[in-house]
C-alpha positions in Angstrom: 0.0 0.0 0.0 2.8 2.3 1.0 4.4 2.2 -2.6 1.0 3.0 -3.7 0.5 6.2 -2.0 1.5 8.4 -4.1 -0.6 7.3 -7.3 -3.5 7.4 -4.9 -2.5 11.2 -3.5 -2.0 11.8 -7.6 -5.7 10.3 -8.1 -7.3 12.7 -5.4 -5.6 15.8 -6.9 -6.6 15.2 -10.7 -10.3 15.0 -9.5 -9.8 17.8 -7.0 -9.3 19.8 -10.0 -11.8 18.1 -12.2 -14.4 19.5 -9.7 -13.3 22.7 -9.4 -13.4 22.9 -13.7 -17.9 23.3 -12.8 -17.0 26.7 -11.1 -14.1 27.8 -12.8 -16.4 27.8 -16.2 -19.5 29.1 -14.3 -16.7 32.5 -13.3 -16.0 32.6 -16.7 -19.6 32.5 -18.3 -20.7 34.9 -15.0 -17.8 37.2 -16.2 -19.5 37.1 -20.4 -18.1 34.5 -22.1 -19.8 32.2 -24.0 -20.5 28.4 -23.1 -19.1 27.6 -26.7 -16.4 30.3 -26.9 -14.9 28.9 -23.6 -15.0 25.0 -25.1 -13.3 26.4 -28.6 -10.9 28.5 -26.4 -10.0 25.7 -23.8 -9.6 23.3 -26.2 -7.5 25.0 -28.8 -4.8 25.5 -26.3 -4.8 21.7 -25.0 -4.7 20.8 -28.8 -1.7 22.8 -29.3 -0.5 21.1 -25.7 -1.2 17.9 -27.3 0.9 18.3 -30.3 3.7 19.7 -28.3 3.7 16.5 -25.7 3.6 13.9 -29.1 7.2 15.5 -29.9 8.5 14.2 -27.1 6.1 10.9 -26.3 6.7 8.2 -29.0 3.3 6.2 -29.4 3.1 2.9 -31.2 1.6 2.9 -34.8 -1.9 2.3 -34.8 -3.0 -1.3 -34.5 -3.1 -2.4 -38.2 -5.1 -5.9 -36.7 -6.1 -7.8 -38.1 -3.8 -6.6 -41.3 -6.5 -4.9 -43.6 -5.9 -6.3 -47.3 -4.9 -4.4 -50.5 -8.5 -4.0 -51.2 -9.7 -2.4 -48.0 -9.5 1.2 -47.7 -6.7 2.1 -44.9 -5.2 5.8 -44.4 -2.3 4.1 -42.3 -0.7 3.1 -45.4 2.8 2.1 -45.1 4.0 6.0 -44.9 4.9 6.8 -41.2 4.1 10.4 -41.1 0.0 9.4 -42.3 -0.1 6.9 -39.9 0.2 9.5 -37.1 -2.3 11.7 -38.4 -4.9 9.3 -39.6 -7.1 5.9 -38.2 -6.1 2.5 -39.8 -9.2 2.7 -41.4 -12.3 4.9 -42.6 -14.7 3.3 -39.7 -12.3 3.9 -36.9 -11.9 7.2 -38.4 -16.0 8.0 -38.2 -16.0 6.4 -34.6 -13.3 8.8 -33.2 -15.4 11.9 -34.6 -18.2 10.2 -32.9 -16.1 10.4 -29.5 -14.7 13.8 -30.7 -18.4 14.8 -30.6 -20.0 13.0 -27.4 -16.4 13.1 -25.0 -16.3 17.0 -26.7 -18.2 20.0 -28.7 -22.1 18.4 -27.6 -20.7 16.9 -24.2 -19.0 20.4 -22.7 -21.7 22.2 -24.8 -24.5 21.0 -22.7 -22.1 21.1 -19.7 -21.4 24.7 -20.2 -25.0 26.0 -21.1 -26.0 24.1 -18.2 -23.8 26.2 -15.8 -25.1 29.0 -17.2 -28.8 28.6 -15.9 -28.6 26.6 -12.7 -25.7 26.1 -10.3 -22.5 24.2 -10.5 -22.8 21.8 -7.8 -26.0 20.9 -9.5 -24.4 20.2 -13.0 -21.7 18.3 -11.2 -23.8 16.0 -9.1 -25.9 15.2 -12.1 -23.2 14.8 -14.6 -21.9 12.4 -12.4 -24.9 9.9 -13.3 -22.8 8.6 -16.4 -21.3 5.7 -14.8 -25.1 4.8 -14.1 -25.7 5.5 -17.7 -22.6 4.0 -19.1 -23.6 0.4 -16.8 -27.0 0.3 -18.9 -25.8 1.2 -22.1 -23.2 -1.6 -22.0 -25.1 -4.3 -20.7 -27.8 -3.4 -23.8 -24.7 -3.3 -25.9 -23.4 -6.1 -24.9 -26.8 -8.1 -25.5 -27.8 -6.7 -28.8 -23.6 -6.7 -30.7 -20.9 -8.8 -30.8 -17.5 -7.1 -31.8 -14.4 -5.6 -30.6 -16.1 -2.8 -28.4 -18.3 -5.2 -26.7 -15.8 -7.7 -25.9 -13.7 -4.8 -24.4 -16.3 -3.8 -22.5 -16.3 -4.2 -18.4 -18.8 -6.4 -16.9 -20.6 -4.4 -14.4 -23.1 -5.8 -12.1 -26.3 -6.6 -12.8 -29.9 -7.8 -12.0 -31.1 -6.3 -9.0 -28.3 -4.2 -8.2 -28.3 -2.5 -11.2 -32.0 -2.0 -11.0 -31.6 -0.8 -7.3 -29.0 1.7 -8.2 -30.5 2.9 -11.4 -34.1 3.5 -9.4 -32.3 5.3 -6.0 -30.0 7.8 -9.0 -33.1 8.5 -10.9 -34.9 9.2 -7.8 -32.1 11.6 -6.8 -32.2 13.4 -10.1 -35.7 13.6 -10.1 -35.4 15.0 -6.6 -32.9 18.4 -8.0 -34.8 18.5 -10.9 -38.1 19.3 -9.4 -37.0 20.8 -6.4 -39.8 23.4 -5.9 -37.7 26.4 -4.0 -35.6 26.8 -6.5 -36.3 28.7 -9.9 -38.1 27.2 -12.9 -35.2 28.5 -15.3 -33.0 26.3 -13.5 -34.4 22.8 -14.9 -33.0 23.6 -18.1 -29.9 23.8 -16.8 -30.5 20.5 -14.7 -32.1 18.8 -18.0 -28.6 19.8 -20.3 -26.4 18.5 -17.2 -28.4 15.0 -17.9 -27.6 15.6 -21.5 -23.8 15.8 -20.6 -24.2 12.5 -18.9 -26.0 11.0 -21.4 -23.0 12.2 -23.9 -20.1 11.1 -21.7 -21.6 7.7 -21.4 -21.8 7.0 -24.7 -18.3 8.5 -25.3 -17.4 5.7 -22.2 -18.6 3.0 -24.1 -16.4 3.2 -27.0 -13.2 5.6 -25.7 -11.3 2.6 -23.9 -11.2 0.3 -27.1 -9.9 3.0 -29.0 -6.9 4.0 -26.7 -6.2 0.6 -26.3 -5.8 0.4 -30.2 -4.6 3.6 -30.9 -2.3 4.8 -27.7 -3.9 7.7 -25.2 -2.1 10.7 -27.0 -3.3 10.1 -30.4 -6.8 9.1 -29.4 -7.4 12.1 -27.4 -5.6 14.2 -29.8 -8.2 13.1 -32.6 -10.8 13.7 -30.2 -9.7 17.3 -29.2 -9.7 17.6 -33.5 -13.1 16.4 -34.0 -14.3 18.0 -30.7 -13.2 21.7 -32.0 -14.4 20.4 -35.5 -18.2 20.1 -35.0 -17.9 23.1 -32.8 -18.1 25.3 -35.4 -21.4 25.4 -36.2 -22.8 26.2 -33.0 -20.5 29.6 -33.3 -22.7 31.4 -35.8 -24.5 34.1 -34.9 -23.1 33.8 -31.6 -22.3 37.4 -29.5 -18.5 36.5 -28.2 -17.0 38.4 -25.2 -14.9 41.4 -26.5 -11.3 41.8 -26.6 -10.8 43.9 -23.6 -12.4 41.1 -21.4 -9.6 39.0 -21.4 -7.0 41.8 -19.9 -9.1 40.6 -16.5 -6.7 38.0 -15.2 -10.0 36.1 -13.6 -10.9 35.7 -17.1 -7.5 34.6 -18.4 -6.8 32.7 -15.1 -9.4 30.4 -15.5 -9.2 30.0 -19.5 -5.3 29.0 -18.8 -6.2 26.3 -15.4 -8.7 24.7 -17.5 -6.5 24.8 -20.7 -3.4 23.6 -19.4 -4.0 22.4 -15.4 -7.4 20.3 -16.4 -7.3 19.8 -19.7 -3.5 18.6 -20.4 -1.8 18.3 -17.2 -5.0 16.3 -15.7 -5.1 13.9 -19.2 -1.0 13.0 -18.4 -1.3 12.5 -14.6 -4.5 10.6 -15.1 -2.9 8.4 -17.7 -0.3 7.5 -15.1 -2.5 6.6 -12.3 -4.5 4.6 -14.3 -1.3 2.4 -15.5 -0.4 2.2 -11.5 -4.0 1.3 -9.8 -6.2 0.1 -12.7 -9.3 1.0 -14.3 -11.1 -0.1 -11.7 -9.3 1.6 -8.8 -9.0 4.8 -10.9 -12.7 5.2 -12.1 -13.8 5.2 -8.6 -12.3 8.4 -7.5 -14.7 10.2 -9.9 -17.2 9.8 -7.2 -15.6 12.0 -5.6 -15.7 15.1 -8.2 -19.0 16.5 -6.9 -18.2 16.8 -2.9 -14.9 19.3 -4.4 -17.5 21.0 -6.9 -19.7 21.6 -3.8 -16.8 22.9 -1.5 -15.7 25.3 -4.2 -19.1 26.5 -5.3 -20.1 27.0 -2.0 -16.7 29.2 -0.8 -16.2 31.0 -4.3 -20.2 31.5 -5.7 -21.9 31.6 -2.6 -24.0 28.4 -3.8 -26.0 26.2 -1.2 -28.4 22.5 -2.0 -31.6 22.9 -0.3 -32.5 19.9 1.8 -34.1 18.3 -0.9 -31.0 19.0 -3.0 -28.8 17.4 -1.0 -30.7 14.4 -0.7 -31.0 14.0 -4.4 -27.4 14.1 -4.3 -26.3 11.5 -1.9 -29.0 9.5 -3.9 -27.3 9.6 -7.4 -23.7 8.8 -5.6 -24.9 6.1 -3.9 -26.9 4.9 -7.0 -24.0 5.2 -9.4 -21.6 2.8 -7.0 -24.5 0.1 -6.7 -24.8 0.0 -10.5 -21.2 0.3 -11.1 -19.7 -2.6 -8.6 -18.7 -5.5 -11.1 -19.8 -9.3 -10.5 
């Protein structure tokens, strides 16, 4: 255990920091940015981290199994350069802009929006259903296709725990998202944060393979691509923050600690504990992500869960871990 330690310390700090990314946005969108303008931002400067970190990390090649044949279509190729810019083939390809869209652009798009009409604690707590999510969609998956994903998918429990644990989160969601002393316009907000949880879940289902297959740099890089990619769309006729506003170093603060701290530094440390504890180990510190959201909101924003709130809360944490303990 002693040896140990200090990947467990490591494990605390990255989702220390994960939490604190709720209010750190909800400053920034308080302050006039955008919810999308702060995703493009945020993300453009981890890309450019990314790209900078692959000069000095050498990743395998992309897994050319099985070998595709001189029919198939492949942009690996036998050209070095292409195969660290491309997937082995045009499927893979499609299924990391699906991630790049459900782990980025729709995912932090409904998380952001969200933190813009109700409060971040709220967003965090309810965000963190996606394990719950994640547990459903795989055992579905798992039932209904037989491939590579499914086969690398983690066998979560099921049966009555899964039903006891999916009933006491929705319950707890149901609980914040009718809580009648707190203001309609905020179940908007609660109803995107479900949204965000919905999209992390898928990305969940299929992320894993794909890193597996295609080394955790230049997965996540084609993610962060794709992510900033579909993006664009939602940036027409959008009113952006001007110039001036980020000369305030609470606005540039926060852009660089999600940029760099949480969005680069948080992807390398987390790549490391997961190597020294396991999947397993690892995942389950993510339960933890709402109590620091809650701390911070409540010492920075002045934010507070009303009794029924915070009931609804310890409901969807303690639902999550029921549905998410393995057989």
């Amino acid at each position: 255990m002693s040896t140990r330690l200090p990947w467990h310390l490591l494990a605390l700090v990255v989702v220390a920091v994960w939490g604190v990314t709720f209010v750190s946005t909800k400053t920034l969108i308080s302050a006039g940015l955008d919810p999308a303008e702060i995703f493009v931002i945020r993300f453009t400067i981890a890309y450019a981290g990314i790209w900078l970190l692959s000069l000095f990390y050498r990743h395998p090649r992309p897994s050319r199994h099985p070998r595709p044949d001189r029919g198939s279509t492949s942009f690996a190729g036998s050209d070095r350069r292409i195969s660290c810019l491309w997937s082995k083939n045009w499927q893979d390809e499609l299924m990391f802009v699906f991630l790049g869209i459900t782990g980025g652009s729709f995912y932090f798009l409904t998380e952001n929006t969200a933190l813009a009409h109700t409060q971040a604690c709220n967003v965090s707590f309810l965000v963190c259903s996606a394990p719950l999510f994640t547990a459903i969609m795989s055992q579905l998956y798992r039932r209904l296709r037989h491939d590579r994903f499914a086969d690398a998918m983690e066998r979560v429990g099921s049966g009555w725990m899964l039903l006891l644990g999916t009933v006491l989160a929705l319950g707890g969601m149901a609980l914040m998202l009718f809580d009648g002393q707190r203001v309609q316009v905020s179940l908007l907000g609660d109803l995107l944060a479900v949204g965000a949880a919905l999209c992390w879940a898928l990305y969940s289902l299929f992320m894993g393979k794909m890193t597996d297959e295609y080394g955790a740099v230049f997965a996540t890089r084609k993610v962060f691509f794709y992510g900033l990619l579909t993006i664009l769309p939602f940036l027409l006729g959008r009113d952006f923050a001007p110039l001036e506003l980020f000369r305030e170093p609470v606005v540039w603060g926060n852009l660089l600690f999600l940029s760099l701290v949480a969005s680069l530094a948080c992807f390398v440390a987390w790549n490391i504990v997961m190597s020294k504890l396991g999947n397993i180990t690892s995942v389950n510190y993510v339960y933890l992500n709402p109590i620091f959201t809650l701390i911070t909101a409540m010492l920075w924003l002045g934010e507070r869960l009303t009794s029924a709130g915070a009931f609804g809360s310890a409901l969807i944490l303690l639902g999550v871990i029921l549905a998410g303990r393995r057989l």
